[in-house]
C-alpha positions as CSV (number, residue, x, y, z in Angstrom):
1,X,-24.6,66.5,-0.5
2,X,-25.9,63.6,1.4
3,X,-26.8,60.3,-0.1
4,X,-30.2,59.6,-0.7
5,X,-31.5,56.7,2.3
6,X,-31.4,53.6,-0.1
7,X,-27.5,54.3,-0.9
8,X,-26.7,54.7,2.6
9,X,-28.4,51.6,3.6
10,X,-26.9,49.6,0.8
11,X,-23.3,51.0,1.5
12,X,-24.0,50.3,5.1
13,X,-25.0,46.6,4.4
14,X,-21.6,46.0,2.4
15,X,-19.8,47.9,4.6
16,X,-21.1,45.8,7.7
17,X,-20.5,42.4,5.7
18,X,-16.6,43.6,5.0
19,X,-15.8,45.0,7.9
20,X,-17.2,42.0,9.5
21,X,-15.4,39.7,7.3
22,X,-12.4,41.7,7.7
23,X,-12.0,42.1,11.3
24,X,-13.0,38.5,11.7
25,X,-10.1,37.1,9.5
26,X,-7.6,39.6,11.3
27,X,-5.5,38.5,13.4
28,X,-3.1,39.6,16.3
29,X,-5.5,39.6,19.3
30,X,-4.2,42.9,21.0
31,X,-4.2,44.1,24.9
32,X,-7.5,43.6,27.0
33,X,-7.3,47.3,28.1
34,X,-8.6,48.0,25.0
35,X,-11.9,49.8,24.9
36,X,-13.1,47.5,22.3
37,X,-11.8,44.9,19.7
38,X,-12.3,47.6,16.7
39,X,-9.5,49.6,18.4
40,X,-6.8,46.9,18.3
41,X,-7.1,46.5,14.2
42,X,-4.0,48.2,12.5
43,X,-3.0,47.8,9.0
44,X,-0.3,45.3,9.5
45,X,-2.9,43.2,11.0
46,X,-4.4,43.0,7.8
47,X,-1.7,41.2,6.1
48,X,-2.4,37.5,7.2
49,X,-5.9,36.3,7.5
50,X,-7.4,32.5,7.7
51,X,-10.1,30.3,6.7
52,X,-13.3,32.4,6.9
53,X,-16.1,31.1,10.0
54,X,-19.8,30.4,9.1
55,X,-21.3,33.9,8.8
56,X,-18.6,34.9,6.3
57,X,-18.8,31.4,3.8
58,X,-22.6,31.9,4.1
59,X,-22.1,35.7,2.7
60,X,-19.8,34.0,-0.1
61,X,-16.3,34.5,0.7
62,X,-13.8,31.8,0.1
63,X,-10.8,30.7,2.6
64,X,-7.3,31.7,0.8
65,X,-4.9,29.0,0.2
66,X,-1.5,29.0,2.4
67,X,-2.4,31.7,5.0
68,X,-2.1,31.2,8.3
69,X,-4.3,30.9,11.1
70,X,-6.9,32.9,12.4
71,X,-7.1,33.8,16.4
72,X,-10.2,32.3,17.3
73,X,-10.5,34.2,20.7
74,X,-10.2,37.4,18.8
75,X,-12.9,36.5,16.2
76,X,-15.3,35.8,18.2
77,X,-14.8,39.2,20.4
78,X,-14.9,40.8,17.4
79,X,-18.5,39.3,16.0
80,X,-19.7,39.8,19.5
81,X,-19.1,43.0,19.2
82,X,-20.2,43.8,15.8
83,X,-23.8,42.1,17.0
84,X,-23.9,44.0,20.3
85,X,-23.0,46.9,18.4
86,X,-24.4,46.8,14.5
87,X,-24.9,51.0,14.7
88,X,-20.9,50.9,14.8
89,X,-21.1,50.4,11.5
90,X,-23.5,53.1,10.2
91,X,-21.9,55.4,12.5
92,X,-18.8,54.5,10.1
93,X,-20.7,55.2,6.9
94,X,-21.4,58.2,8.3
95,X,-17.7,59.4,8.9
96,X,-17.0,58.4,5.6
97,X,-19.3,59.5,3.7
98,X,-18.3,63.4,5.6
99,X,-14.9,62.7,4.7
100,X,-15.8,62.0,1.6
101,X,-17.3,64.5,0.7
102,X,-15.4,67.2,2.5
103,X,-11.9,66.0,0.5
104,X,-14.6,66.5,-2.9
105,X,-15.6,69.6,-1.6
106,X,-12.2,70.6,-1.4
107,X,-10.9,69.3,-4.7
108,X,-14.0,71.4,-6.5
109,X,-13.4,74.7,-5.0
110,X,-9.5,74.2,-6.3
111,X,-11.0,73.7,-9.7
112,X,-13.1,76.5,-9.6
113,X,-11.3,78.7,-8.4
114,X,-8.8,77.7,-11.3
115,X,-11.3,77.8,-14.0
116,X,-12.8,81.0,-12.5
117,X,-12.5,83.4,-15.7
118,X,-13.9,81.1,-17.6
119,X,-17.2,80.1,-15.7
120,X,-17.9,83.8,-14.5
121,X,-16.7,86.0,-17.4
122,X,-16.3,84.4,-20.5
123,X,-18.2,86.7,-22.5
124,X,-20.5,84.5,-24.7
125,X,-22.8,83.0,-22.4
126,X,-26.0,84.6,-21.3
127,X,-26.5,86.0,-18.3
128,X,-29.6,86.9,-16.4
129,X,-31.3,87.0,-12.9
130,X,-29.3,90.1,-12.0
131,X,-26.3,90.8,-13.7
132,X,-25.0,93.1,-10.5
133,X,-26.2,90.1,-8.3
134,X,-24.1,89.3,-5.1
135,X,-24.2,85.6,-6.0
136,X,-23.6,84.2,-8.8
137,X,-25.2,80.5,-10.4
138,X,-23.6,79.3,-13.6
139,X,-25.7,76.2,-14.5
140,X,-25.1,73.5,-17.8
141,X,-27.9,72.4,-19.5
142,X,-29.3,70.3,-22.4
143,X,-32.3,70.6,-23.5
144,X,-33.3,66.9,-23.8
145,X,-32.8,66.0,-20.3
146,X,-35.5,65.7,-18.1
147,X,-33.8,66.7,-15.2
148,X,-33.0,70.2,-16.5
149,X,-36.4,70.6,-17.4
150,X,-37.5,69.6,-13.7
151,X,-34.7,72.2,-12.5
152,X,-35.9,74.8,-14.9
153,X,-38.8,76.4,-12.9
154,X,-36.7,75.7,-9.7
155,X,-34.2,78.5,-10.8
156,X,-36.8,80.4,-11.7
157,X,-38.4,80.3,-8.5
158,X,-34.8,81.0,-6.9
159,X,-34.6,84.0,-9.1
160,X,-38.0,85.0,-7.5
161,X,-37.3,84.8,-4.3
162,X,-33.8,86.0,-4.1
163,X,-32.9,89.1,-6.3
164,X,-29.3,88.7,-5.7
165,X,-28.6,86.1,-7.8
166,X,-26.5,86.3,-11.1
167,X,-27.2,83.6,-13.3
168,X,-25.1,82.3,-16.1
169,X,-26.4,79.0,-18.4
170,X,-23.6,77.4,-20.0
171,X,-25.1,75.1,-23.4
172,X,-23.8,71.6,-22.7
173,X,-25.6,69.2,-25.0
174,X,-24.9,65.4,-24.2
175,X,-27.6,64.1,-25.2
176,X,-27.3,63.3,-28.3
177,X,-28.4,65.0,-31.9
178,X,-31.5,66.8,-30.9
179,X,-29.6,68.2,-27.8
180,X,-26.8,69.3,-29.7
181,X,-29.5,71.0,-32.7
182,X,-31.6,72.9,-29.7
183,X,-27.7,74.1,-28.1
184,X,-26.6,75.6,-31.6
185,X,-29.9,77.2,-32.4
186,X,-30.4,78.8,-28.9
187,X,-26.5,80.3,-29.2
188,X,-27.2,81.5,-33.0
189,X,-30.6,83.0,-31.4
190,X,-28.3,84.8,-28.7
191,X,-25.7,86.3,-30.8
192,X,-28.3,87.2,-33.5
193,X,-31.5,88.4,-31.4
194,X,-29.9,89.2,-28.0
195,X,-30.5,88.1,-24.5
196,X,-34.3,88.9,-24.6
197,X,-35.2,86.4,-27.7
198,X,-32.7,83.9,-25.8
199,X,-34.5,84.1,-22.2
200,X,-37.8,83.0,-24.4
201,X,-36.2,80.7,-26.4
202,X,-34.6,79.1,-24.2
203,X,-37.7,78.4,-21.9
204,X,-39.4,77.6,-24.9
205,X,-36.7,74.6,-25.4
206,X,-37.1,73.9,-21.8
207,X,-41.1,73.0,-21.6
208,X,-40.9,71.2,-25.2
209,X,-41.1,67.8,-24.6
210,X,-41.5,66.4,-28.0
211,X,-38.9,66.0,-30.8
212,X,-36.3,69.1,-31.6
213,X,-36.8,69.2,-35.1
214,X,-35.4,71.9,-38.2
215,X,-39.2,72.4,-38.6
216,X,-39.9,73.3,-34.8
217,X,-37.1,75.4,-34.4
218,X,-38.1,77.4,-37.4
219,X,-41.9,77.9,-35.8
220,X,-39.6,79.3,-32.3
221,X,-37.7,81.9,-34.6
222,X,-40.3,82.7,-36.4
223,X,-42.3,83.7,-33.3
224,X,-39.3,86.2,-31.8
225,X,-39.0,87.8,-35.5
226,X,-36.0,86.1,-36.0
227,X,-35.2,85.0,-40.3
228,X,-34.7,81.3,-39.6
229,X,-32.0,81.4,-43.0
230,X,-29.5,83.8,-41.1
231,X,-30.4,81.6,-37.7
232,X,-29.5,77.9,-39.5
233,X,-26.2,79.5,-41.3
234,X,-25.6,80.9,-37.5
235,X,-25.8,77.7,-36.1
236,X,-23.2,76.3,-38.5
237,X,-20.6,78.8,-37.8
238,X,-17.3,78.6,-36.8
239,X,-18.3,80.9,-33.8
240,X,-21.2,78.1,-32.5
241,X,-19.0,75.5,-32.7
242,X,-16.4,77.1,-30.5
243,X,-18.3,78.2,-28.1
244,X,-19.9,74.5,-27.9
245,X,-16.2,73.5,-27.7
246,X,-15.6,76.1,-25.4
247,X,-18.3,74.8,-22.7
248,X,-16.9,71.2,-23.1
249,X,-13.4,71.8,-22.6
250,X,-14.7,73.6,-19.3
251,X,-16.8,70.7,-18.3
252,X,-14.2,68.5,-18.8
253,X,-11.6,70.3,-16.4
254,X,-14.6,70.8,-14.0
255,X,-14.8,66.9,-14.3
256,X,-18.7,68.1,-15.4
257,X,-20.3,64.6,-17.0
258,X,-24.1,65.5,-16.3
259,X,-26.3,67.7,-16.4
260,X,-27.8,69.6,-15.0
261,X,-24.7,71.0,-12.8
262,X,-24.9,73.7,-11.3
263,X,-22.0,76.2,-9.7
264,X,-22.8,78.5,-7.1
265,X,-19.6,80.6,-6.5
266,X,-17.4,78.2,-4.8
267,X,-19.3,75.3,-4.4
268,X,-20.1,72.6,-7.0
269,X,-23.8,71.0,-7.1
270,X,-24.1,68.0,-9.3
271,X,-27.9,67.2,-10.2
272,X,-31.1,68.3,-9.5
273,X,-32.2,70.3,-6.8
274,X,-35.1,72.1,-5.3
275,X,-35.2,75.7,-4.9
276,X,-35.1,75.9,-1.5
277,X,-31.7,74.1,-1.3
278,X,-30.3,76.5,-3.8
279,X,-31.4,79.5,-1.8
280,X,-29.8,77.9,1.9
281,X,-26.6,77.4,-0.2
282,X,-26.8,81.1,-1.2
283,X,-27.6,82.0,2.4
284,X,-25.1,80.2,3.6
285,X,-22.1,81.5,1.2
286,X,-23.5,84.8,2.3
287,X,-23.0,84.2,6.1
């Protein structure tokens, strides 16, 4: 995923000040046939650098004690170039920012392919959308961030508009006490009531915005005929509390710290998005 325009820009600024700063200070000239300074820098070049000119001291940097000499010829090609040329540099952000995240890209689908079992199949986690789907989305939530809340009707729209997808929620709560609380009742409401009471449930959860309290999750149990006494020893089980542990340990090896994250067969998607992007990444693994 790309960065949003205000990142780019700001990683572009730094980028141009460094790069400025550093092919500045380099030194060892290199041949005229050249097709421009840029293309003489190597990394050995980098080794020795000099007392910094105007435009770096006025960006803060400080000349190094006991280095030698900078080529003056060189540096001014160099910041003749750069101000000819200032889209070199965001043309650099660019190719590093696809490298970037082409070497995560490739790093995640390792992972999940490794931790495969245990995001598609691990037999306590709910699973709707349809269960014979093509595609499948495994997504961690908590029900006290706002940003799962935002992505909540977005899966349901993807659900709505592509009946091929399999979706899986994993409970993940970060977010504190309440999270944890609205986590351990919605898995004691699954392995009591079933997937039904858990689908409502867990939207209820979703759209409640104010505190998670014993009280209010009493009134949701209530409401699917569930006895809230069985539901609150349920939560304290041994059996909760692995499966919370469970998630975690999964998260962790996915190198999961968010939410909401989602995983959409091989590829990782860290934060929210809209539906449509979620159905062009479905498109596209079907293609």
């Amino acid at each position: 995923m790309t960065l949003p325009l205000t990142d780019t820009a700001l990683i572009g600024s730094c980028l141009a000040a460094s790069a400025l700063g550093l092919l500045v200070l380099t030194s060892g000239g290199g041949s005229s046939t050249a097709s421009s300074p840029v293309a003489q820098i190597t990394a050995e070049q980098t080794e020795t650098v000099g007392a910094a000119p105007d435009i770096l001291a006025d960006l803060g940097a400080a000349p190094l004690a006991g280095v030698q000499a900078v080529d003056a010829e060189f540096g001014a090609q160099v910041r003749a170039y750069l101000l000819q040329n200032p889209e070199v540099i965001f043309e650099a952000v660019a190719a590093y920012e696809q490298r970037t995240a082409e070497a995560q890209g490739d790093m995640d689908r390792a992972i999940l392919e490794a931790n495969a079992d245990a995001l598609f199949n691990d037999g306590h986690s709910w699973v709707g959308g349809n269960p014979q789907g093509d595609i499948t989305l495994v997504e961690f939530i908590d029900y006290r961030c706002g940003f799962c809340k935002r992505a909540h009707d977005e899966v349901a729209a993807l659900l709505e508009a592509d009946g091929g997808i399999r979706l899986i929620l994993k409970e993940f709560p970060i977010l504190g006490p309440e999270s944890e609380l609205a986590s351990r009742f919605a898995v004691a409401s699954l392995r009591l009531g079933g997937d039904d009471v858990y689908a409502v449930l867990q939207d209820r959860l979703m759209r409640h915005d104010d505190a998670i309290t014993l009280e209010f999750l009493e009134e949701l149990a209530g409401g699917e005929g569930l006895d809230f006494a069985a539901v609150a020893a349920e939560m304290e089980s041994d059996a909760v509390t692995d499966i919370l542990m469970e998630n975690r340990a999964l998260a962790q090896r996915l190198q999961i710290s968010g939410t909401p994250t989602f995983v959409m067969e091989t590829e990782m998607i860290r934060g929210f998005v809209p539906a449509e992007a979620l159905i062009d990444i479905a498109e596209s693994l079907r293609d």
